[in-house]
C-alpha positions as CSV (number, residue, x, y, z in Angstrom):
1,X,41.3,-29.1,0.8
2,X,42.2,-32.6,2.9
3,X,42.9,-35.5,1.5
4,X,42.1,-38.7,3.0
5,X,43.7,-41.7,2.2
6,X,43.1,-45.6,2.8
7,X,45.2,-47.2,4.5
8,X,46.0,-44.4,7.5
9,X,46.7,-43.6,10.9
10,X,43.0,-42.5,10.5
11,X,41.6,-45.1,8.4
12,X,43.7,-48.4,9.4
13,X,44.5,-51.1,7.3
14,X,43.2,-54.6,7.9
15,X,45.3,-57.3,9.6
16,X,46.6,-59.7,7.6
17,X,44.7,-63.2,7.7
18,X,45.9,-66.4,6.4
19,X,44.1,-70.4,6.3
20,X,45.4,-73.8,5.6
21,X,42.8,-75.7,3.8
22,X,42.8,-79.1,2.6
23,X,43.7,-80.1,-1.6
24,X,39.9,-81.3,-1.3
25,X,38.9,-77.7,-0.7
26,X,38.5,-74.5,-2.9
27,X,38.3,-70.8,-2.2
28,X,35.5,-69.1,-2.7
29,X,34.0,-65.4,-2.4
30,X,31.5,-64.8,0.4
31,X,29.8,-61.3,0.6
32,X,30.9,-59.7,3.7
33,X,34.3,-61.9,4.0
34,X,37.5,-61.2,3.4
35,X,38.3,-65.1,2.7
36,X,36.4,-67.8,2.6
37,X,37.1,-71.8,1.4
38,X,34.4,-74.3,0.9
39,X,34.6,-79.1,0.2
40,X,34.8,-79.0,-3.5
41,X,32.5,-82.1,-3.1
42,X,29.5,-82.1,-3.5
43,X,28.2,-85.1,-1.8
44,X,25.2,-83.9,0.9
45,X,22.5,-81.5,1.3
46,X,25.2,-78.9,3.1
47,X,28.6,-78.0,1.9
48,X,31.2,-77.6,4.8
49,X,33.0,-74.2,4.6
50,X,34.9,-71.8,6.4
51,X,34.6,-68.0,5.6
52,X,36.5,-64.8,7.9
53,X,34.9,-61.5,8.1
54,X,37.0,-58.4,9.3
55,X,35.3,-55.4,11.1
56,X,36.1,-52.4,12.3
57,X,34.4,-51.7,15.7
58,X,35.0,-49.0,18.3
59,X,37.3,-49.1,21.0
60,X,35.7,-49.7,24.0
61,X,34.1,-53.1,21.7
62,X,34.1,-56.0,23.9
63,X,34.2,-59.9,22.2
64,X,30.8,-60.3,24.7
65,X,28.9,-57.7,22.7
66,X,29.9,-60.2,19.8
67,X,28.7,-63.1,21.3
68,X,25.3,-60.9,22.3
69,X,25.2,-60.8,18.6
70,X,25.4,-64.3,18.2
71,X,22.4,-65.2,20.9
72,X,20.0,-63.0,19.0
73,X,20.7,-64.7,16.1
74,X,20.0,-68.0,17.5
75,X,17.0,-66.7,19.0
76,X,15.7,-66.1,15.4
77,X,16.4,-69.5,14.3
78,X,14.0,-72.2,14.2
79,X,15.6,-74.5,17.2
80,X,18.7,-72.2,17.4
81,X,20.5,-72.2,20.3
82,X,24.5,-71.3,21.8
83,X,27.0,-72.8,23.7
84,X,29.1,-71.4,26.4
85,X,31.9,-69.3,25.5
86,X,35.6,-70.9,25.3
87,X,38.9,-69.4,25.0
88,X,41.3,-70.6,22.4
89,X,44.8,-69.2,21.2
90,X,45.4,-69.1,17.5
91,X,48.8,-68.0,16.6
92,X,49.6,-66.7,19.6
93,X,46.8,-64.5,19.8
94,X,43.5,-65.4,21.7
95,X,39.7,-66.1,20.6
96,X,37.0,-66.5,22.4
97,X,34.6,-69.2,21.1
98,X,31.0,-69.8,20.9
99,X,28.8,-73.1,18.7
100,X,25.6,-71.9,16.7
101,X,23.1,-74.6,15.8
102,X,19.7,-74.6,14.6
103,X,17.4,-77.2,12.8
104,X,17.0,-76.3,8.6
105,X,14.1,-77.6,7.0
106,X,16.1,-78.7,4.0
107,X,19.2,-80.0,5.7
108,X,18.6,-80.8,9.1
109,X,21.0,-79.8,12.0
110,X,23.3,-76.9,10.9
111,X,25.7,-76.0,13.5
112,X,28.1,-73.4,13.0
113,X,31.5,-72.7,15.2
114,X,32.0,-68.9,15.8
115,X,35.8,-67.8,16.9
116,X,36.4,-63.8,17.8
117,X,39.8,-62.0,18.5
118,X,40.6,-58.4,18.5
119,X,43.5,-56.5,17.1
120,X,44.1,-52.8,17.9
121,X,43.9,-50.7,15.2
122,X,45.0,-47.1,15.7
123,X,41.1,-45.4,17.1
124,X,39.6,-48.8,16.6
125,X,39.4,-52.3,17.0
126,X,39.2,-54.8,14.5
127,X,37.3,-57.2,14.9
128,X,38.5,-61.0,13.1
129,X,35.8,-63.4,12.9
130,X,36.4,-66.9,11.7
131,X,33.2,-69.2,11.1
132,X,33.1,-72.6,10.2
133,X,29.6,-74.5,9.4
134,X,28.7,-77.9,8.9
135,X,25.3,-79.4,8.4
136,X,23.0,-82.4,7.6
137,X,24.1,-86.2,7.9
138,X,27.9,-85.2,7.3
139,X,28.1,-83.0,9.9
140,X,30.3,-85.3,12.4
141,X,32.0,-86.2,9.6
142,X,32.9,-82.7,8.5
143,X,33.5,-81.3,11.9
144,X,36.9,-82.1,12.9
145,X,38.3,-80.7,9.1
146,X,36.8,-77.5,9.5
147,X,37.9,-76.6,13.4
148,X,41.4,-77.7,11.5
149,X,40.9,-75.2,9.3
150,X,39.7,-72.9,11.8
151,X,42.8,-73.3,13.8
152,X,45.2,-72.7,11.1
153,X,43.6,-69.2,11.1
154,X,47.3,-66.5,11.5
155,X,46.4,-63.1,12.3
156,X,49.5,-60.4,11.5
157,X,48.4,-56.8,12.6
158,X,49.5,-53.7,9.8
């Protein structure tokens, strides 16, 4: 009989992710995300928050199939739409960007900043996904502290 084991050369451990967030901030647990931090306050209709999502994809996975993703989402949003891609280096490492937005019947605007790297991982790819969202009249407001956040993101391969 075989044993497998997790982690392996054939089952690869996850990088290693770490975020700066502000005292004003908690963590909190997100299905689907490895991390995730939220504004403890409570003070509008949409709670800023930042949450990253690791997942395995096969090698010949391109950040464009990613962003494809992204589109289709926004195409099933009431309003949604995408920006262009951008290109941004976190750590050293480089992530390609794309803004989400769509119009909430509850809170208005939502807009959502998507950033997507890829570290090798023995027959895969893994695929790190940082999101930060805003929403309703403190969106501008909230903006600038999550891309912080966002851009604290370090990324250490196993």
């Amino acid at each position: 009989m075989t044993t497998l084991a997790f982690p392996s050369e054939e089952f690869p451990a996850q990088p290693a992710v770490t975020l700066r967030i502000p005292q004003d901030w908690k963590p909190v647990h997100a299905p689907g995300a490895v991390m995730a931090a939220r504004s403890a306050s409570d003070d509008g209709a949409f709670v800023p928050n930042v949450v990253v999502r690791i997942e395995r994809r096969p090698v010949d996975f391109e950040v464009a199939d990613a962003l494809a993703e992204l589109a289709q989402l926004a195409a099933e949003r009431p309003q949604g739409t995408t920006s262009a891609p951008s290109t941004v280096e976190l750590d050293g490492r480089g992530f390609v960007g794309c803004d989400l937005s769509w119009v909430d019947d509850r809170v208005g605007t939502v807009l959502q900043t998507h950033l997507f790297g890829v570290v090798a991982s023995g027959p895969f790819l893994q695929l790190v996904q940082v999101t930060g969202s805003v929403g309703g009249a403190q969106a501008l407001r909230d903006h600038p502290i999550v891309t912080a956040i966002m851009r604290s993101l370090t990324v250490d391969a196993p």
